[in-house]
N, C-alpha and C positions, 0 to 999 in steps of 0.2 A: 226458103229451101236452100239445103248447103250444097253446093256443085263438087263434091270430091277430086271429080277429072281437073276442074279451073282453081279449085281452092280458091272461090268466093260463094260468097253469099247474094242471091237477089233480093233487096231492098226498092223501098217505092220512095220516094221523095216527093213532100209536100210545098208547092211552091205557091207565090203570092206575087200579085201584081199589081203595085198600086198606080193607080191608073189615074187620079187626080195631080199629078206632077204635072210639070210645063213642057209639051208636045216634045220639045229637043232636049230633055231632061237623060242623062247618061244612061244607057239601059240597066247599067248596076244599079244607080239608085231606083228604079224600076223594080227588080224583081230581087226575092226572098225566099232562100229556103228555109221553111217555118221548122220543119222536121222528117226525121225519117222512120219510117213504118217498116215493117216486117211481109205483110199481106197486101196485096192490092186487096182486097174487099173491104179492109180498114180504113188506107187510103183512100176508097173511093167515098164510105161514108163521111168521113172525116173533112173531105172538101165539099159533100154537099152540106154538110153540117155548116160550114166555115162561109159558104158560097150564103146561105138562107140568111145569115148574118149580115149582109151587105148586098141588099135587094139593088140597090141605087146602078150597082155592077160599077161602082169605082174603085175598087178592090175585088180579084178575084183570084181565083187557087182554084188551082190544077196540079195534077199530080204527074211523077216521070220515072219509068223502071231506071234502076241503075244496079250497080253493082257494087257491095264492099267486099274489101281485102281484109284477109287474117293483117295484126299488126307487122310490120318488118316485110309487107307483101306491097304489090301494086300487081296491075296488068304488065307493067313491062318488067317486074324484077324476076330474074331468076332468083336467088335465094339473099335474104338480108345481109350483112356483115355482122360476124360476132360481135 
């Protein structure tokens, strides 16, 4: 969905956790955003799909609302530079 008022779009993001690293392993090497979706209902499919794939649960995906910006946009920019 496009927020006209915020001039963003809500976006789901798919993440991944690999969870076979060594306990004090850097949280970055830790976690992966695999991709980003349109729908949570995609999302949601999409990481039980991903989730059925690695029973053992040493990898796991979960999903997180976020937000994109038009290009030249962020949350804190008023307008880009020409």
């Amino acid at each position: 969905m496009i927020s006209t008022h915020h001039e963003r779009e809500d976006v789901y993001v798919v993440l991944r956790a690999d969870l076979f690293h060594a306990a004090d392993a850097p949280l970055e090497t830790l976690v992966t955003a695999k991709q980003v979706v349109r729908s949570q209902e995609l999302a949601e499919r999409e990481v039980a799909r991903l989730n059925a794939m690695h029973p053992d649960g040493q990898v796991r995906y979960w999903y997180a609302h976020s937000r994109l910006f038009p290009p030249g946009r962020s949350a804190s920019s008023v307008e880009a530079p020409a």
